[in-house]
FIVO-659687 format. One record per residue (C-alpha): x, z, y; residue number from 1. Coordinates in nm, 2 decimals. Layout:
! FIVO-659687
c1,c3,c2,i
X,Z,Y,NUM
...
This chain:
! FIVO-659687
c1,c3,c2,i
4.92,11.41,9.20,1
4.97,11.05,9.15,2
4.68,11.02,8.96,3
4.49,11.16,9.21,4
4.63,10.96,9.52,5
4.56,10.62,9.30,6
4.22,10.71,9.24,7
4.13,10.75,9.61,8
4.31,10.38,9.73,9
4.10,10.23,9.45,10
3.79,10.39,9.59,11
3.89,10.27,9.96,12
3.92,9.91,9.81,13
3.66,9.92,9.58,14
3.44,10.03,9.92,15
3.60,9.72,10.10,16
3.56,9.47,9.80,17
3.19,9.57,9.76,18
3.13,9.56,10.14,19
3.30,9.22,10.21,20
3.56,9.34,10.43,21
3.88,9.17,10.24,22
4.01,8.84,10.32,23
3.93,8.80,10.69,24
4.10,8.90,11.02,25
4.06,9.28,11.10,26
3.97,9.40,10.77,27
4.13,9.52,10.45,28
4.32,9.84,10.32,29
4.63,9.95,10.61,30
4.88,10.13,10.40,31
4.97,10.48,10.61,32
5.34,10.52,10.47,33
5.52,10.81,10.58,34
5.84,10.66,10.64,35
5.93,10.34,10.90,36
5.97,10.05,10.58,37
5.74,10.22,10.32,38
5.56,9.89,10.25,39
5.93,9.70,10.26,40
5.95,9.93,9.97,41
5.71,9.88,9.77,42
5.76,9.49,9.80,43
6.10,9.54,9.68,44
5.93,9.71,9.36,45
5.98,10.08,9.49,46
5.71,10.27,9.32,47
5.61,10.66,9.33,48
5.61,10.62,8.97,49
5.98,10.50,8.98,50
6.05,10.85,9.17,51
5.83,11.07,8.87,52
6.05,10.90,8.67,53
6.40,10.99,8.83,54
6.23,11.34,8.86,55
6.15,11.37,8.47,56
6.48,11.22,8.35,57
6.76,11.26,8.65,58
7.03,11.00,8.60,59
7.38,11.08,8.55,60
7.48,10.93,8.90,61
7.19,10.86,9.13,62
7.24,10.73,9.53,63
6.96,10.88,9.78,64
6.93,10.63,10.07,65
6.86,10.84,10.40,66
6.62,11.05,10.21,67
6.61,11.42,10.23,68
6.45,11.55,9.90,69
6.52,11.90,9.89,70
6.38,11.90,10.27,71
6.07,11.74,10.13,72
6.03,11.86,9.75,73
6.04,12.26,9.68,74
6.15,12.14,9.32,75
6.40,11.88,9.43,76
6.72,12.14,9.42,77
6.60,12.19,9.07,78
6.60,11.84,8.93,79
6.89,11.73,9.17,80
7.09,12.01,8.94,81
7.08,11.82,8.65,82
7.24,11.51,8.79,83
7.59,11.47,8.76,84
7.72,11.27,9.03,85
7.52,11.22,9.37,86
7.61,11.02,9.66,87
7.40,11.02,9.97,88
7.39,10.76,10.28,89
7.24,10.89,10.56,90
7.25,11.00,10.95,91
7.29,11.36,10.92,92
7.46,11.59,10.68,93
7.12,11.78,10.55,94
7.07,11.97,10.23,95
7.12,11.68,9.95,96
7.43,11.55,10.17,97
7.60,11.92,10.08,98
7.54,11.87,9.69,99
7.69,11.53,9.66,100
7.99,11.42,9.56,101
8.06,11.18,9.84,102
7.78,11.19,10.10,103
7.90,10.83,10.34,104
7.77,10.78,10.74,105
7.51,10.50,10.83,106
7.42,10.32,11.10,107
7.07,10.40,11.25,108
6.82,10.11,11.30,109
6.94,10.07,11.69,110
7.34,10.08,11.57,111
7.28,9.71,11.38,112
7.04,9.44,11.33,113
6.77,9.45,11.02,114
6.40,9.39,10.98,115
6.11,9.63,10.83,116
5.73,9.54,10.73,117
5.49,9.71,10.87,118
5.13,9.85,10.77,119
5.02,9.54,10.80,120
5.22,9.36,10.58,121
5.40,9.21,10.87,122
5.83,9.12,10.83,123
5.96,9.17,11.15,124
6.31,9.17,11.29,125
6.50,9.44,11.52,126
6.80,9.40,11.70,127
7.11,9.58,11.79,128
7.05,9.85,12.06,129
7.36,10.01,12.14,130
7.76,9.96,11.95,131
7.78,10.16,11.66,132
7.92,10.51,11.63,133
8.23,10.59,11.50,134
8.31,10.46,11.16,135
7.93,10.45,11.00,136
7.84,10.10,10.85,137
7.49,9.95,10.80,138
7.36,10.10,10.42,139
7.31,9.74,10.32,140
7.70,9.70,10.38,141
7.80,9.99,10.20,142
7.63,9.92,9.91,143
7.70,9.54,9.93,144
8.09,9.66,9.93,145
8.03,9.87,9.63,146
7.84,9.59,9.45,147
8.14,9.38,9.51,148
8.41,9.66,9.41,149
8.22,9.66,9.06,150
8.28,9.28,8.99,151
7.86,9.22,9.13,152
7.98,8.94,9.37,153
8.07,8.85,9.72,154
8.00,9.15,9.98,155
7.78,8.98,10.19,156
7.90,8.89,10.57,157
7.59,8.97,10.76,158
7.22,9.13,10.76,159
7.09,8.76,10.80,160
7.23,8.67,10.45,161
7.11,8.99,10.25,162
6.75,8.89,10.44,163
6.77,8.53,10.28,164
6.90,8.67,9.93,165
6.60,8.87,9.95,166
6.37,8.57,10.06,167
6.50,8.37,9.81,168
6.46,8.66,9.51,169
6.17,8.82,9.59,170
5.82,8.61,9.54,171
5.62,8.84,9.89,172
5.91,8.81,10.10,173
5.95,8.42,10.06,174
6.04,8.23,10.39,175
6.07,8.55,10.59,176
6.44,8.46,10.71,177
6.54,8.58,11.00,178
6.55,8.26,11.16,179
6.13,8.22,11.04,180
6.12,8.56,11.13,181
6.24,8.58,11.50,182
5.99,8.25,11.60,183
5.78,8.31,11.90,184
5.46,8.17,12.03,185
5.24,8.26,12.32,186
5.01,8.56,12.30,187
4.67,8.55,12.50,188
4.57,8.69,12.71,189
4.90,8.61,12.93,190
4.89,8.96,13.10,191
5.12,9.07,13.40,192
5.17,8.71,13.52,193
4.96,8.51,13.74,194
4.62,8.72,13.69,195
4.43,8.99,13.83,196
4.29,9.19,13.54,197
4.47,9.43,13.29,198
4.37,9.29,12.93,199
4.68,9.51,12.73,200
4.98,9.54,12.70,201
5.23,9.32,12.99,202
5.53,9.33,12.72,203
5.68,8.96,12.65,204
5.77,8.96,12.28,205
6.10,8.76,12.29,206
6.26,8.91,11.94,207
5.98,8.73,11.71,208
5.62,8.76,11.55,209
5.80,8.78,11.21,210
5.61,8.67,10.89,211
5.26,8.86,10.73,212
5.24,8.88,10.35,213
4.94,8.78,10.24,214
4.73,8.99,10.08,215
4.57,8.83,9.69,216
4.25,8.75,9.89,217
4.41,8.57,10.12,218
4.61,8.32,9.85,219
4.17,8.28,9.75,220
4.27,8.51,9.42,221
3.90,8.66,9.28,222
3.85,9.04,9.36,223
3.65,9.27,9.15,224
3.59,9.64,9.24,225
3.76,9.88,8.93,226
3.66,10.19,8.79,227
3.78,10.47,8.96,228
3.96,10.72,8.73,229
3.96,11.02,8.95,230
4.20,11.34,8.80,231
4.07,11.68,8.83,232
4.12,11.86,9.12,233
4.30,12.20,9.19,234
4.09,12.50,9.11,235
4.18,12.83,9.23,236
4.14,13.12,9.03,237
4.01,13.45,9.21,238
4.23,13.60,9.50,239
4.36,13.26,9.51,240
4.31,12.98,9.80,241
4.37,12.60,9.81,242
4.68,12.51,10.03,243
4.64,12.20,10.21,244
4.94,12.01,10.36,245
4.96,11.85,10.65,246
5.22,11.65,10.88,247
5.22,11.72,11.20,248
5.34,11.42,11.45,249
5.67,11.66,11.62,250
5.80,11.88,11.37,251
6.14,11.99,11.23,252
6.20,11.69,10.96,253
6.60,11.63,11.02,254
6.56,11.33,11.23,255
6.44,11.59,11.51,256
6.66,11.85,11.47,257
6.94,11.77,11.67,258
6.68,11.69,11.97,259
6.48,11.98,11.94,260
6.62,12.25,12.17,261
6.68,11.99,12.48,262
6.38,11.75,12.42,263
6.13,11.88,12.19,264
6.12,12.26,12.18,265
5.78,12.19,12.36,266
5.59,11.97,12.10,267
5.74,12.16,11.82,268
5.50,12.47,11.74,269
5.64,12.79,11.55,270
5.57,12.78,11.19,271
5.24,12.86,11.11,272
4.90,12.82,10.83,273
4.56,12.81,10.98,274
4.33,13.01,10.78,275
3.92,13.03,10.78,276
3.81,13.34,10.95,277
3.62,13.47,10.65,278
3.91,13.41,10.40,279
4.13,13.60,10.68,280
3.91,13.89,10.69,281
3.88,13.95,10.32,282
4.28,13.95,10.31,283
4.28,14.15,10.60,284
4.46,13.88,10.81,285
4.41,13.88,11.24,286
4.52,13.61,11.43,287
4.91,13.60,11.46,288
4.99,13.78,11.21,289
5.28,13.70,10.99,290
5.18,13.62,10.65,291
5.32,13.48,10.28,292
5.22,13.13,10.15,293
5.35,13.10,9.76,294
5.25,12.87,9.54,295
5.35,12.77,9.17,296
5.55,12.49,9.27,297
5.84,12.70,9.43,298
5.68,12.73,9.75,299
5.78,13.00,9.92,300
5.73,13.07,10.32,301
5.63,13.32,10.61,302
5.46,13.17,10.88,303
5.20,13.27,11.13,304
4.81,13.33,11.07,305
4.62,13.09,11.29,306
4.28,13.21,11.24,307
4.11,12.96,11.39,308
3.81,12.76,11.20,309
4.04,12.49,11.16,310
4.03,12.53,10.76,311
3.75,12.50,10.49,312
3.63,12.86,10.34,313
3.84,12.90,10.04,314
4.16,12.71,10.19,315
4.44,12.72,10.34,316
4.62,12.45,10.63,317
4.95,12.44,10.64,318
5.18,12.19,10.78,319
5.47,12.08,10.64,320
5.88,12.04,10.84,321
5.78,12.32,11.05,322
5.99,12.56,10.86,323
6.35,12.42,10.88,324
6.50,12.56,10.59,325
6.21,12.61,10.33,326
6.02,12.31,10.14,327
5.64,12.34,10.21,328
5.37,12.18,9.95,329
5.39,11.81,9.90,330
5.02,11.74,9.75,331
4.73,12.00,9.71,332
4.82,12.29,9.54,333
4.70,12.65,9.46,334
4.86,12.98,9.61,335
4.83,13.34,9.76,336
4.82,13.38,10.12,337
4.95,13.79,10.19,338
4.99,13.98,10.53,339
5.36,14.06,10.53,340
5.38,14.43,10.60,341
5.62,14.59,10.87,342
């Protein structure tokens, strides 16, 4: 799959080199990340590569930083078998947090101070919300302790400190300290003050514009567009369909969870796979009925038959976190699709 995923951002840049749209305001490649600091990771040298790797050869002790992988990978309880010692930070005690061997409380991102980049490439600060809760500690604490435990140093004292560490170690984040960081200027137009027309939004941003990495075109580095090496796509075989994933914006990832019966029971839909009405037919799928999705990855799940013309003849839609205690797909994949009898 990673082949696959690389292969379609060097096409997007490659279409953006050729076309001229690199280097200037408003144009260039925004990175979609799935989680809130995906691009703070990859600065920090976080690569999916660095996960295939952990994958193909699990370490003997391995530390998952609020990350659910047996939520989000149907071969995750698999690979997380072979390892011999896990320890988990996170918010909630979810499915990795019951394998480990000491699973420790965080603070969420309103419980402490911190900063994330965005898609944009922009280091921004956050501030502290609310006191924290009970005896959770900020991750970068935890581990800082640790680190200090096993002869690594000085804990550090604050979240300021570990931010100028990082600014002074790593070459994209230099001068993003969180003095640089929470500097302010004034954003036109001034809205909500002494004029007449609505131009936006009337919020005053008093916590800081933070600090945009640039991008290789905008240090004047040379660009060339790069062959595309694009890996064969899924083929499915006959009585087989393609099953797409999908992620829907409300859904049953553990961060919603606890809010779902009093807040979001209405933006949460029941599990379900949206089928083309021709594919349905030949299975002898209606709309609403409850059906099988398996795949060859582990996949596994009944859901219900939305027959709807919302997928492609010949595949399958099917979002993923909507069933709560099976993985779904995480990239393209073949499967059967079955009416589930009785």
């Amino acid at each position: 799959e990673l082949e696959g995923w690389r292969a379609l951002m060097q096409a997007a840049a490659n279409f953006l080199i050729d076309t001229g749209h690199v280097g200037r305001p408003n144009n260039g490649l925004m990175a979609t990340f799935p989680g809130a600091n995906g691009m703070g990771l990859h600065y920090l040298g976080f690569t999916p590569e660095a996960t295939r790797d952990i994958i193909e050869n699990p370490p003997k002790v391995l530390i998952v930083a609020q990350a659910t992988p047996i939520e989000d990978d149907p071969a995750a309880a698999e690979w997380l078998s072979r390892v011999e010692t896990i320890i988990t930070l996170g918010l909630f005690c979810d499915a990795t947090a019951e394998r480990a061997a000491i699973a420790l409380p965080i603070q969420s991102f309103a419980e402490r101070d911190g900063s994330y980049t965005n898609g944009e490439r922009r280091v921004q600060r956050f501030y502290t919300a609310q006191g924290p809760m009970g005896e959770a500690l900020p991750a970068w604490q935890i581990l800082s302790r640790l680190g200090e435990a096993l002869g690594q140093g000085r804990a550090k004292m604050s979240a300021a400190a570990v931010m100028l560490e990082i600014s002074q170690q790593v070459p994209a984040f230099a001068g993003a300290t969180f003095s640089e960081l929470a500097k302010v200027v004034k954003q036109y137009p001034l809205v909500g003050r002494e004029d007449l027309y609505y131009g936006g939004t009337t919020y005053d941003n008093k916590g800081g514009l933070g600090v945009q990495i640039p991008t290789a075109a905008d240090k004047g580095e040379s660009l060339a567009s790069k062959q595309v090496e694009a890996a064969p796509a899924p083929k499915p075989n006959d009585n087989e369909l393609l099953v797409v994933p999908t992620v829907r914006l409300y859904n049953r990832e553990r961060t919603f969870r606890p809010s779902e019966r009093a807040l979001m029971a209405g933006r949460i839909p029941a599990p379900y796979v949206e089928l083309n009405s021709a594919d349905a037919q030949a299975l002898g799928i209606a709309d609403g009925d409850l059906v099988r999705v398996s795949t060859g990855n582990g996949v596994d799940v009944q859901v219900r038959a939305h027959v709807n013309g919302g997928a492609p003849a010949g595949a399958v839609v099917l979002p993923r976190h909507l069933t709560p205690d099976a993985a779904t797909p995480m990239s393209i994949s073949v499967g059967h699709v079955s009416k589930v009898e009785g």
